[in-house]
C-alpha positions as CSV (number, residue, x, y, z in Angstrom):
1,X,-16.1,32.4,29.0
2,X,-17.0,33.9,25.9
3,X,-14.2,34.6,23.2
4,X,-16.1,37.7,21.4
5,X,-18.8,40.4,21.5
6,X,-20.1,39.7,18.0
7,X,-23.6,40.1,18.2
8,X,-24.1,37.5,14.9
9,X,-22.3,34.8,16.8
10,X,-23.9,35.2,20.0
11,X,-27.5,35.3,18.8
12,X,-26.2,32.0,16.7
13,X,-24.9,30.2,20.2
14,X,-27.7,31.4,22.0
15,X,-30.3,29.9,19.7
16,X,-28.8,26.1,19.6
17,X,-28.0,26.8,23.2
18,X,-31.3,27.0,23.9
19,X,-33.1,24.7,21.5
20,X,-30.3,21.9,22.2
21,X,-30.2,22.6,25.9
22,X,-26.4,21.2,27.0
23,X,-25.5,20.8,30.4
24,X,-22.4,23.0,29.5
25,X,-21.0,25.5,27.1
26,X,-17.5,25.4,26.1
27,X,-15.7,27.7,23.6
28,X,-12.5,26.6,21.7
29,X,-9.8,28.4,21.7
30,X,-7.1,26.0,19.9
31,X,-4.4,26.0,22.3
32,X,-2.8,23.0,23.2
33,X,-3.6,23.3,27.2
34,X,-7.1,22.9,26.0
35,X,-6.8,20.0,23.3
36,X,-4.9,18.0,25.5
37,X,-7.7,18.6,28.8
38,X,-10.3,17.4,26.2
39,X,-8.2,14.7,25.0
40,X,-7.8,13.1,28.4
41,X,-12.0,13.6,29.1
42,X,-12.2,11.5,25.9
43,X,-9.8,8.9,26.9
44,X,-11.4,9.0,30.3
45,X,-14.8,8.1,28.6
46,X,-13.2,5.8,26.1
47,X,-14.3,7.5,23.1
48,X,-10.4,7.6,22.3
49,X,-7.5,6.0,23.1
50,X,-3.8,6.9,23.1
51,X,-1.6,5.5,21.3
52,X,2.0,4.4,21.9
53,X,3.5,7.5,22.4
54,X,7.2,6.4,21.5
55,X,6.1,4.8,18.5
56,X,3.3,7.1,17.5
57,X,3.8,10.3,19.5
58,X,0.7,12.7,19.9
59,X,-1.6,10.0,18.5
60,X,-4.9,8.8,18.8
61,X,-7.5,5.9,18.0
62,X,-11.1,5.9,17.9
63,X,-13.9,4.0,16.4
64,X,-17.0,5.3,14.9
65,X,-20.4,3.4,15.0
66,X,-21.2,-0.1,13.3
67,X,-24.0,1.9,11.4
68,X,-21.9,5.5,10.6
69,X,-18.6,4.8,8.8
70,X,-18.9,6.9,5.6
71,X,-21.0,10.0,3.8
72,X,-24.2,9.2,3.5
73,X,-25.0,10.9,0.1
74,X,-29.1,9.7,0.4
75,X,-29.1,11.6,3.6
76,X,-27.7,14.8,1.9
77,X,-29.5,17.7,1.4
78,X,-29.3,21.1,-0.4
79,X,-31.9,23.2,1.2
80,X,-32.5,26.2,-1.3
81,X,-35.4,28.1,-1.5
82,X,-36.1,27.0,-4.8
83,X,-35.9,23.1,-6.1
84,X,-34.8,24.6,-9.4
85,X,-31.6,26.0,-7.8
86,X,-30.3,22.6,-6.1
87,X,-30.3,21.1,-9.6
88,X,-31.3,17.9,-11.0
89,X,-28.0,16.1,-9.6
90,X,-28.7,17.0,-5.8
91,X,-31.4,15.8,-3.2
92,X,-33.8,18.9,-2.2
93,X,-34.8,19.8,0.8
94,X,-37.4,22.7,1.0
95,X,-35.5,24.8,4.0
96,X,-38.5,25.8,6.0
97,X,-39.6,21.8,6.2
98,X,-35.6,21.3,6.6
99,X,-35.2,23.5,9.8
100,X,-38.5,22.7,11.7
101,X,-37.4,18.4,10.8
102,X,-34.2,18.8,11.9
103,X,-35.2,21.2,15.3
104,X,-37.6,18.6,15.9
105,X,-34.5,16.4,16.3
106,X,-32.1,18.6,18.0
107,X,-34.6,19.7,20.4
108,X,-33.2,19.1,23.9
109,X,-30.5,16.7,21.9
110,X,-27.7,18.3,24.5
111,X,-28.9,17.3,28.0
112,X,-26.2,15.7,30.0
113,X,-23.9,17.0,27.2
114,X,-20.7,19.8,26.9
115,X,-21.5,22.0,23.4
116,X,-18.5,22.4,22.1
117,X,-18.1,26.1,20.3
118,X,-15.5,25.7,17.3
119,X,-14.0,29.2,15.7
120,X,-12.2,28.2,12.7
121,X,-11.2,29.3,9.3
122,X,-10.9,27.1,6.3
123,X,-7.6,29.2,4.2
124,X,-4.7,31.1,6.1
125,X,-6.3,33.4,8.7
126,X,-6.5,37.0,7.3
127,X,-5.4,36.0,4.1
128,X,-7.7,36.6,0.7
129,X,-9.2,33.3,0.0
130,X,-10.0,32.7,3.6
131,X,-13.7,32.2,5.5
132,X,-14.5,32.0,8.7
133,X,-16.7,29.6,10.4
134,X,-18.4,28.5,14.0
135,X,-19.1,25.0,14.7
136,X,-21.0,23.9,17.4
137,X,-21.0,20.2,18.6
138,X,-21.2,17.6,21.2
139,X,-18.2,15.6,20.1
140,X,-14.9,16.1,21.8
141,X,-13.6,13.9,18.3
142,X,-14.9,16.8,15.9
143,X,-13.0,18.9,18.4
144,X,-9.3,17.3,18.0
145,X,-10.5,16.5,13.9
146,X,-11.2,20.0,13.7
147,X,-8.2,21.4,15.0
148,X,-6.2,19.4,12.6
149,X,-8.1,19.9,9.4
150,X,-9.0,23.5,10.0
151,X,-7.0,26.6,11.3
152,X,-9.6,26.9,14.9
153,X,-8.1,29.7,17.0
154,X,-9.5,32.6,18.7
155,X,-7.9,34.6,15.8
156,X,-11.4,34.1,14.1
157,X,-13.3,35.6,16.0
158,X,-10.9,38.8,16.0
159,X,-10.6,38.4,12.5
160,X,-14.7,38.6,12.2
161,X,-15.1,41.5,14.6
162,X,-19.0,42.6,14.2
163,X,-19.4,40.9,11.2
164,X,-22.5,38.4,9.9
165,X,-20.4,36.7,7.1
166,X,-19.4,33.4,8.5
167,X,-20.6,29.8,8.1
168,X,-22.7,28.4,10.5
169,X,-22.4,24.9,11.5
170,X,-24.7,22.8,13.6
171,X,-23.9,19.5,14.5
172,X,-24.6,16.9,17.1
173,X,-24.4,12.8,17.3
174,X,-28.5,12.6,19.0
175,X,-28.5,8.8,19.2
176,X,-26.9,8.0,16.0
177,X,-30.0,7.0,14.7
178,X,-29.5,6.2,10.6
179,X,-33.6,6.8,10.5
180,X,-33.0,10.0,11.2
181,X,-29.6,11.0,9.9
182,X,-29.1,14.7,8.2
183,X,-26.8,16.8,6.7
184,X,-28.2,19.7,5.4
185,X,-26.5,22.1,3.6
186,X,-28.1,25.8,3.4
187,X,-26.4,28.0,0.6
188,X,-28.6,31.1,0.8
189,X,-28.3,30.9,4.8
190,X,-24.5,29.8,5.0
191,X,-25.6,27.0,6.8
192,X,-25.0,23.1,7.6
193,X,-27.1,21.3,9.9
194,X,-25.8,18.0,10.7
195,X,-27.5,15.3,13.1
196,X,-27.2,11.5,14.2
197,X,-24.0,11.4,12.6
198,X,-20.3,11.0,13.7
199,X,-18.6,10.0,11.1
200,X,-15.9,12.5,9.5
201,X,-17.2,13.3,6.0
202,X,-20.7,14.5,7.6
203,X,-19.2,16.1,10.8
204,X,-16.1,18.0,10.0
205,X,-18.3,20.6,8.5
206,X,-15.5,22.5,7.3
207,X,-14.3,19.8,4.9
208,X,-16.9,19.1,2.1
209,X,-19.9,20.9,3.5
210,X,-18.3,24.0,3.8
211,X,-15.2,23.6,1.6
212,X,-16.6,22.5,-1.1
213,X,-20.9,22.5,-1.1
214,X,-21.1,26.3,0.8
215,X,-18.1,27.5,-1.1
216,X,-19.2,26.4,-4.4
217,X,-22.0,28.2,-3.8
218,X,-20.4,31.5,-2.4
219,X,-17.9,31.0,-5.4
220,X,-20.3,31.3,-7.8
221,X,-22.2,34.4,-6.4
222,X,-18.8,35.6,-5.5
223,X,-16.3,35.1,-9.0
224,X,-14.5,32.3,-7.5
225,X,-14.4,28.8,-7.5
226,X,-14.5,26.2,-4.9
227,X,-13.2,22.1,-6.4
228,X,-12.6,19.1,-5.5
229,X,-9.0,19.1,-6.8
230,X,-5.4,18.2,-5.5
231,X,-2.7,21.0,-5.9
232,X,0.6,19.9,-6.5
233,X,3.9,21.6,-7.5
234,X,6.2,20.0,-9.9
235,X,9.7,21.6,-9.9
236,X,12.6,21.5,-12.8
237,X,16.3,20.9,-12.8
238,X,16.7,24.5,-13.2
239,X,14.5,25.7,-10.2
240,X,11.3,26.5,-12.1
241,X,7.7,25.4,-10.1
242,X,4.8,24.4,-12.5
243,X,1.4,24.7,-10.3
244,X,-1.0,21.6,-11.4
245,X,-4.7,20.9,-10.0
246,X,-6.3,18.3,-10.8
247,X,-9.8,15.9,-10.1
248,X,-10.5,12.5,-10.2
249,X,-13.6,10.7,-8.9
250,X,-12.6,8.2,-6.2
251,X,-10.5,5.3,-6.9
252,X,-8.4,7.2,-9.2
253,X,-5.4,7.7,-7.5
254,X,-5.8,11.2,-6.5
255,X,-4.1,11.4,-2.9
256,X,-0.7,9.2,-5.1
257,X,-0.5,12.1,-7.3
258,X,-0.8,14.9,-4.5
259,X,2.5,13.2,-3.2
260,X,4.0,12.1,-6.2
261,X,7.4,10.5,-6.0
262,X,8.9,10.9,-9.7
263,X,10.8,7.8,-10.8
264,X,14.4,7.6,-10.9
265,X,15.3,8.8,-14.1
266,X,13.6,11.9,-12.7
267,X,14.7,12.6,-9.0
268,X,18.8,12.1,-11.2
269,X,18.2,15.2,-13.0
270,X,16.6,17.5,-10.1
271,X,12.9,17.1,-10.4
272,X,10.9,17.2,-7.2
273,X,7.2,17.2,-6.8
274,X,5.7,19.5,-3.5
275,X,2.0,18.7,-2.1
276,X,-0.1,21.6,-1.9
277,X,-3.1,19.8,-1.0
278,X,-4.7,16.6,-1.8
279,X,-8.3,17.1,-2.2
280,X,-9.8,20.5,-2.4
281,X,-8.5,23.6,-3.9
282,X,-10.6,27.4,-4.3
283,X,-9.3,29.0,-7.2
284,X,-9.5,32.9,-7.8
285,X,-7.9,35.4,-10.5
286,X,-4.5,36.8,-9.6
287,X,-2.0,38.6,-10.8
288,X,-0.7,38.2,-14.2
289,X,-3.8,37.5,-15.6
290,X,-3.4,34.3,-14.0
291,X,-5.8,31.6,-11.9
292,X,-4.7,30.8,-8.2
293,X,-5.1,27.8,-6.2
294,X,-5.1,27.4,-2.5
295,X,-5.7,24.2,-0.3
296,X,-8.6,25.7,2.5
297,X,-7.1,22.8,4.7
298,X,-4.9,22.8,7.2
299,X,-4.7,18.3,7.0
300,X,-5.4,15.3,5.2
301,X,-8.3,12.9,5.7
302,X,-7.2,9.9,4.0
303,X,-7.8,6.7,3.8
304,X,-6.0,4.4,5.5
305,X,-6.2,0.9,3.8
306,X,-3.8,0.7,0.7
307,X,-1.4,2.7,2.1
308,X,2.2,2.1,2.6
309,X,5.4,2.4,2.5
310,X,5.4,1.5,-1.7
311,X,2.0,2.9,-2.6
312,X,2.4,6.2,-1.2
313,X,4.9,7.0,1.4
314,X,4.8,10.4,2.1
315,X,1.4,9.6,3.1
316,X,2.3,6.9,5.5
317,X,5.3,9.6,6.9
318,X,2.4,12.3,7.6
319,X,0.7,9.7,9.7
320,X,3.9,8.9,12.2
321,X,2.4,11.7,14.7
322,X,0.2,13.7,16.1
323,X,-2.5,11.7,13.8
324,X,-6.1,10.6,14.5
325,X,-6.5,7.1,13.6
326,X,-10.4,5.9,13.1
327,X,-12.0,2.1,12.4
328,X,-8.4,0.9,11.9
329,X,-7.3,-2.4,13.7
330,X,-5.8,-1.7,17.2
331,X,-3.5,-3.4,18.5
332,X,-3.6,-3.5,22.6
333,X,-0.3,-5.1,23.9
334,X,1.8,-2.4,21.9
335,X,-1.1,0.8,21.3
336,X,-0.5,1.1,17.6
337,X,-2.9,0.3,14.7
338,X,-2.5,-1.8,11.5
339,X,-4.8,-2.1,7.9
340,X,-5.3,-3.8,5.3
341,X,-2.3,-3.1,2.9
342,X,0.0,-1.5,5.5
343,X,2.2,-4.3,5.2
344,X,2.6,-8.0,5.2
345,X,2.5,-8.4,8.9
346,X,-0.9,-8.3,9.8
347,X,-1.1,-8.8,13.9
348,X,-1.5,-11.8,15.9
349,X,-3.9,-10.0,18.6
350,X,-5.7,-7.4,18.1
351,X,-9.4,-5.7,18.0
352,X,-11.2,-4.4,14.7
353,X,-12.7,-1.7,13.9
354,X,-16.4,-3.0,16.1
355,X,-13.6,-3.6,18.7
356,X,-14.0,-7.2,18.3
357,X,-11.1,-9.5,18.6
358,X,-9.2,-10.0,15.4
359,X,-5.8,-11.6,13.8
360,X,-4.4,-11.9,10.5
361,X,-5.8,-14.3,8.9
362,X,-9.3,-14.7,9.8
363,X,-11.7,-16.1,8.4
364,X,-15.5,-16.3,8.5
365,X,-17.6,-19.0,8.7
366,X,-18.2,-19.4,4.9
367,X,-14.3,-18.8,4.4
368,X,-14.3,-15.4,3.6
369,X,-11.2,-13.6,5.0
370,X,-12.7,-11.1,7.4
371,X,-10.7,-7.2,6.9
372,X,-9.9,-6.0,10.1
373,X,-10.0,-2.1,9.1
374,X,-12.8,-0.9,8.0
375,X,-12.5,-0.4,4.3
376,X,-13.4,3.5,4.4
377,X,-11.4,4.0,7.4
378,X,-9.0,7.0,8.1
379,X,-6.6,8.6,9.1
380,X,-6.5,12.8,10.0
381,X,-3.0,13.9,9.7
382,X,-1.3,17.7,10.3
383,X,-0.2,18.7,6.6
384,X,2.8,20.2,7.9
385,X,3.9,16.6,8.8
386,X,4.1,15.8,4.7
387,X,7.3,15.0,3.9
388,X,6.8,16.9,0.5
389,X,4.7,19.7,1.6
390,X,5.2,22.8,-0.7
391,X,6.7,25.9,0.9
392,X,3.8,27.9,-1.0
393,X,1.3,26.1,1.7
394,X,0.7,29.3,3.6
395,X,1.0,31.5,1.0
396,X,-1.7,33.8,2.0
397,X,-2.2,34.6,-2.1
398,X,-2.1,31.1,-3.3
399,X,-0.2,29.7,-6.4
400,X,-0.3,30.3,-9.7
401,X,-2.1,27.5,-12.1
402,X,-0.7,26.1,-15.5
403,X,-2.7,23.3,-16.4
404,X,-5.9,21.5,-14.6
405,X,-6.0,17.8,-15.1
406,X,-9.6,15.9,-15.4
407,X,-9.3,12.1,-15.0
408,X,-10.7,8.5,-14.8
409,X,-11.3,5.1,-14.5
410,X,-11.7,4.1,-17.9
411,X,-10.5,0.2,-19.3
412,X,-10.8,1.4,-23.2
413,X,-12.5,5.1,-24.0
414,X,-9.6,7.3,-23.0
415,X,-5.8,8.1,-23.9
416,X,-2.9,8.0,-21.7
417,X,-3.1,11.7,-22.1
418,X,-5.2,14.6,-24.1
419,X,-5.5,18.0,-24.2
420,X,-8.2,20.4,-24.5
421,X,-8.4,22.3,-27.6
422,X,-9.3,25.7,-25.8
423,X,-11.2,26.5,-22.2
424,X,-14.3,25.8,-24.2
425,X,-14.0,23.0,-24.9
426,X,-11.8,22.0,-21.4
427,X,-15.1,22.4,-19.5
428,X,-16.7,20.3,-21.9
429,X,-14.1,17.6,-21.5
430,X,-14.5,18.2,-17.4
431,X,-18.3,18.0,-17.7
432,X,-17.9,14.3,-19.4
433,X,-15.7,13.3,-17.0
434,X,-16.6,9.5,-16.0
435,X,-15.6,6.1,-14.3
436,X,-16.1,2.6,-14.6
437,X,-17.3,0.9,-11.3
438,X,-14.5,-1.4,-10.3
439,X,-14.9,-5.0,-8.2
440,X,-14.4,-3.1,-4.9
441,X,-18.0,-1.0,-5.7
442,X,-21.1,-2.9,-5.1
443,X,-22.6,-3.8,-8.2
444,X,-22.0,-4.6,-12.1
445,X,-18.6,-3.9,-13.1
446,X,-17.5,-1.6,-15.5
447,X,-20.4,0.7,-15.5
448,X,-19.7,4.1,-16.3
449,X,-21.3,6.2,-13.9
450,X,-20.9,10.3,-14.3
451,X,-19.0,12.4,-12.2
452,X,-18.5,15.9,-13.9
453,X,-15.3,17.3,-12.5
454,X,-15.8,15.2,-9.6
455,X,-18.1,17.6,-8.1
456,X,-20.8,15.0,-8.4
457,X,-22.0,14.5,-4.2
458,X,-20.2,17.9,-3.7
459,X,-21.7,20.9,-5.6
460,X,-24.2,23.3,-3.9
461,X,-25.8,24.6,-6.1
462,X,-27.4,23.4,-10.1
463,X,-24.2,22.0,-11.6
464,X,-25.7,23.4,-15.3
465,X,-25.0,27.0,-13.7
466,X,-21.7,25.2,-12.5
467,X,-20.7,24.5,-16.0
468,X,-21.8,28.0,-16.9
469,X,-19.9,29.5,-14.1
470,X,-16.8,27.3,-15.4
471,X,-17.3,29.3,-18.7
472,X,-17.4,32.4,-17.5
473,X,-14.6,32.3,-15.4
474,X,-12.4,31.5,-18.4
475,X,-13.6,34.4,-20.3
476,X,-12.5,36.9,-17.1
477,X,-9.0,35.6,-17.3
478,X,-6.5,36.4,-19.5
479,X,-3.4,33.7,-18.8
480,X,-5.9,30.7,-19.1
481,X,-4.5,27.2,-17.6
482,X,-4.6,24.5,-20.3
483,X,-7.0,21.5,-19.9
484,X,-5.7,18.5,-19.8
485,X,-7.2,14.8,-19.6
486,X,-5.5,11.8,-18.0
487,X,-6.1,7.8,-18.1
488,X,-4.2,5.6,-16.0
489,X,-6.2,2.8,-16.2
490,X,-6.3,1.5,-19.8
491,X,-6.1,-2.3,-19.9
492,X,-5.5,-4.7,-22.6
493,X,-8.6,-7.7,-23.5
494,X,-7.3,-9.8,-20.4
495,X,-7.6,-7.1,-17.8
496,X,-4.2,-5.6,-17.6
497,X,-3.4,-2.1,-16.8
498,X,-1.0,-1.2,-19.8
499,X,0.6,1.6,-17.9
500,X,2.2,1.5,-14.6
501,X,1.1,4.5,-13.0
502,X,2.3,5.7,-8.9
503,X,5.4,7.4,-9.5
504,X,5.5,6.9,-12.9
505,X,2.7,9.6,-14.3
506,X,5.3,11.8,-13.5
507,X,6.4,11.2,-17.2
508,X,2.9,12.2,-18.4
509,X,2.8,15.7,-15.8
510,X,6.0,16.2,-17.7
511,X,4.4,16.2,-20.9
512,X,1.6,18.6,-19.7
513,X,4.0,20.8,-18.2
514,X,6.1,21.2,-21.9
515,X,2.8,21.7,-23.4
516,X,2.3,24.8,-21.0
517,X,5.7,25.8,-22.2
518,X,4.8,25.5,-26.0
519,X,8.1,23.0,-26.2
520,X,6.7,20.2,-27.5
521,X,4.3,19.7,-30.8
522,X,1.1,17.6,-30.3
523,X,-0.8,15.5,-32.5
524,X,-4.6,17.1,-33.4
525,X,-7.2,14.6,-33.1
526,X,-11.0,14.6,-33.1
527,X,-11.0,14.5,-29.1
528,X,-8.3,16.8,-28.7
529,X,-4.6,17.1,-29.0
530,X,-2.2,14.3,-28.0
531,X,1.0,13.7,-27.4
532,X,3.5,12.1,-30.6
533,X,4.5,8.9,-28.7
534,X,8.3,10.0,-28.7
535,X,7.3,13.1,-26.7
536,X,6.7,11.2,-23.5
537,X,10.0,9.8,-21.6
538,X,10.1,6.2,-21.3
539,X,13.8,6.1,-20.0
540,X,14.0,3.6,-17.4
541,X,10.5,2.2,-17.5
542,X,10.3,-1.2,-19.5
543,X,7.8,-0.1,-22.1
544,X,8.6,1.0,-26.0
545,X,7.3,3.4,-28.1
546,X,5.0,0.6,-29.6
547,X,3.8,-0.2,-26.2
548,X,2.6,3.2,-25.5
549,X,1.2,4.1,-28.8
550,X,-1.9,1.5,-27.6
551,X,-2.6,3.8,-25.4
552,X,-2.4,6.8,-27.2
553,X,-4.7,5.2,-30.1
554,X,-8.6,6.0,-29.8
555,X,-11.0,3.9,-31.2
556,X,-13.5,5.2,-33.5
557,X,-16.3,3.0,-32.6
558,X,-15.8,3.4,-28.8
559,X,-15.9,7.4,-29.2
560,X,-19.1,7.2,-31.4
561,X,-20.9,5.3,-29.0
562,X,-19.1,7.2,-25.5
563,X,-20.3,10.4,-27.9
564,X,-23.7,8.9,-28.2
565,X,-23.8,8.2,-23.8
566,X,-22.7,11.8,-23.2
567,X,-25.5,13.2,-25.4
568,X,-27.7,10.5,-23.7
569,X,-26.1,12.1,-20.1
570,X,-26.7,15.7,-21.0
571,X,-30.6,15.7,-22.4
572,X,-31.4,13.4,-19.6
573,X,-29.9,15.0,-16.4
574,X,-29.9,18.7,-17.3
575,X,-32.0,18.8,-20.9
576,X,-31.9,22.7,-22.1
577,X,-30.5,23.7,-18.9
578,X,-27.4,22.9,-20.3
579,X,-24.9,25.9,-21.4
580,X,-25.6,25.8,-25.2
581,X,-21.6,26.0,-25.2
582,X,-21.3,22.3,-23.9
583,X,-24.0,21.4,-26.7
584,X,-21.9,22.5,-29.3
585,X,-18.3,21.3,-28.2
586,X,-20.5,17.6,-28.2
587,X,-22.0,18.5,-32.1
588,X,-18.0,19.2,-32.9
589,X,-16.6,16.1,-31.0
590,X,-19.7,13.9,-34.2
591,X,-18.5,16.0,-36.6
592,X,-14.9,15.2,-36.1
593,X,-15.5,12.0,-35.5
594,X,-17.7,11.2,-38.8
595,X,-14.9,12.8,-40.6
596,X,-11.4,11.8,-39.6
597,X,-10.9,8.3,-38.9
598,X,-8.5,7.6,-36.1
């Protein structure tokens, strides 16, 4: 039956109805009678199974194909009308060549199949930040994913009434054929297209092909922005909440600092730290003449090996029930799952993620130990199962931002800790934003590779109109947050990471936070300001002042040569596209550097 007379959405069904041709249409309501009936088709079919449902109640496992186990970033496309407009960091698509390619696949795609019809809204439903979406699909596990990483309801579709203005998604598995694997993002059209895949990152199509690649896009024609930023709340001994986003590239530690645990010295005095969300935040002006940040999400789509009960255990507590488990080990006699860095246990019998037999242990026939979770695998967790979810989650208006944090992997080139002079040159210090590939990346080590405020894979549109968009939003608002630039990974000549990081950054959000206070001084220095060693608590950690002033020291040479690879980055990749702004913050960061010696 269908759940609404909107003429947009029917003409939308119709069309993929038709072209896709399915055996059977079924719209999604989000009730639980309806979840559960699909649940047990998939566990009928063996696409899922349940887990123990003392031990992990409401749970599920499921395992994706051999040759579909992460985003495929070659097989990504922005279809805008014009190439100029996708920018010089995006593949291109032209969209007429993309619809009739991807038709060609789809066409009859269906038969024998159920077409799933999703209504769901990425943000509170009604609330100002929200947008509404359809996605349609032949996979009962973007279904159950969908329902915990999105609000899907018939709400929606009241909420939408006659209108044209929602996202539509298109996806189906085909034959999972990598040949001819698509996601296709249309900005102009408010579309994604998505085929052969059924992986999460290319199938959820509300979580980076809508949340971040459409939105981006609709931000910028709209005054908003759409990033892929955590939002967390740090709160003080006397009650006051400091709103902090901030975005690292991956393998920085950015789902750890969503759910922060502060160290001893700190939870003694009061301090607690509340998850808004872990990965992607859309960011409007509010009151006050302030930026607010909500989390478009409804759950988390982490990943699954590294964590535990040390590393992060909020986490860990979010995935106890109700959770979707995928290309994690299984383990048959007692129907629970096990990865890599869960614990020191790893299980006697038990089945990989190919569903191959598997124990701790194993080797191959070179000696190699053989992982029995996938290394990208996942878990999709309810956020209202975090332990430290902030009470501000649902807030229809979003919370109020003090500082936004850029950060990453870098062994020598950055502090502990800077800050941004003034937005200007904030956006300049986000557009910089790099990593060093690390032994778990295929590939030379310690190359820096380029991921402007993480928006790298994730920006639908030309990121030198990003950067300009960045600018202009901080001349529209009045009660700018303060930039800020964090390092957790400085190491000494042997390797060492000289700070310890988890829990304890807590000291160097505490810093940030008195700097958005104006209670502490900071040193001025030719990248920025930083903090006067004695300024950042050290009580209870065994590290002295002397210790932490290595990492608080830049090196000349090493900023005259990263200097030299940004201007090397900038005339390459975007050449005058570039927001003569960001030119000039890099001619200031030389001059500074030629002049004062560090």
């Amino acid at each position: 039956m269908e759940l609404t007379t909107n003429q947009h959405v029917l003409d939308f069904v119709k069309k993929y109805v038709d072209l896709m041709k399915p055996d059977k249409v079924e719209w999604i309501d989000g009730s639980k009678k309806q979840l559960n009936a699909l649940t047990k088709i998939a566990v009928s079919t063996g696409e899922i199974y349940k887990c123990n449902q003392k031990l992990l109640p409401g749970c599920l496992y499921h395992r994706t194909a051999v040759n579909d186990v992460a985003r495929v970033e070659g097989r990504t496309f922005i279809c805008s009308r014009e190439q100029k407009n996708a920018g010089p960091t995006n593949n291109w698509m032209d969209p007429k060549e993309a619809y009739k390619k991807l038709d060609a696949i789809a066409d009859g795609c269906m038969k024998g199949r159920t077409m799933y019809i999703i209504p769901f809204s990425m943000g509170k439903i009604g609330s100002p930040f929200a947008k509404y979406g359809i996605e349609l699909t032949d996979s009962i596990y973007v279904v159950l994913n969908m329902a915990i990483m999105t609000r899907v309801s018939a709400k929606v579709l009241a909420k939408l009434k006659d209108s044209d203005d929602f996202v539509r998604g298109i996806h189906s598995k085909v034959t999972l054929d990598e040949e001819n694997r698509y996601i296709c993002q249309f900005p102009e059209d408010n579309t994604i297209y998505s085929l052969n895949s059924g992986y999460g990152g290319n199938v959820l199509l509300g979580k980076k092909c809508f949340a971040l690649r459409i939105a981006s896009y609709q931000g910028w024609k709209e005054g908003w922005m759409a990033e892929h930023m955590l939002i967390l709340g740090v709160q003080k001994p006397d009650g006051d909440i400091k709103y902090i986003t901030a975005a690292f590239p991956s393998a920085c530690g950015k789902t750890n600092l969503a759910m922060l645990i502060p160290p001893e010295t700190y939870t003694k005095k009061g301090y607690k730290v509340f998850t808004v969300g872990d990965d992607i935040a859309w960011i409007r002006r509010g009151k006050g003449g302030m930026l607010y940040a909500v989390n478009p999400e409804n759950g988390f789509f982490g990943v699954a090996p590294g964590t535990n009960e040390k590393s992060n255990p909020n986490a860990l507590a979010t995935t106890k029930k109700d959770t979707i488990f995928t290309n994690v080990v299984y383990i048959p006699s007692t129907k629970t799952v096990w990865w890599e860095g869960l614990d020191k246990n790893p299980p006697k019998n038990a089945l990989d993620w190919k569903g191959n037999k598997w124990h701790g242990g194993m080797v191959d026939a070179d000696g190699k130990p053989v992982k029995g979770a996938h290394p990208n695998s996942r878990f999709t967790a309810p956020a209202k199962n975090c332990p430290c979810l902030s009470s501000e989650f649902e807030n229809p208006k979003g919370v109020p931002i003090s500082a936004i944090i850029f950060g990453g992997r870098r062994a020598k080139a950055a502090p502990l800790v800077y800050e941004a002079r003034d937005w200007k040159h904030g956006v300049f210090v986000g557009s910089i934003m790099a990593s060093e590939t690390t032994a778990a990346a295929a590939g030379a080590v310690g190359v820096v590779r380029h991921d402007p405020m993480a928006m790298l894979p994730f920006c639908g549109y030309n990121m030198a109109d990003y950067f300009q968009h960045w600018l202009d939003m901080g001349k529209k608002v009045k009660n700018k947050p303060k930039i800020f630039n964090v390092n957790w990974f400085r190491t000494d000549d042997e390797g060492n990471f000289l700070w310890p990081g988890f829990g304890d950054n807590m000291r160097v959000l505490d810093w940030i936070i008195q700097r958005c206070e104006d209670a502490v001084d900071a040193v001025e220095t030719p990248i920025g300001y930083m903090p006067k060693p004695e300024d950042i608590n050290l009580e209870g950690l065994d590290m002295s002042v002397e210790d932490l002033k290595k990492i608080l020291d830049c090196d000349k040479k090493v900023w005259l040569a990263e200097a030299e690879d940004i201007e090397n980055y900038y005339r390459t990749k975007f050449g005058d596209t570039l927001p003569k702004e960001l030119y000039a913050e890099l001619a200031k960061l030389k001059k500074n550097l030629r002049k004062r010696s560090m």
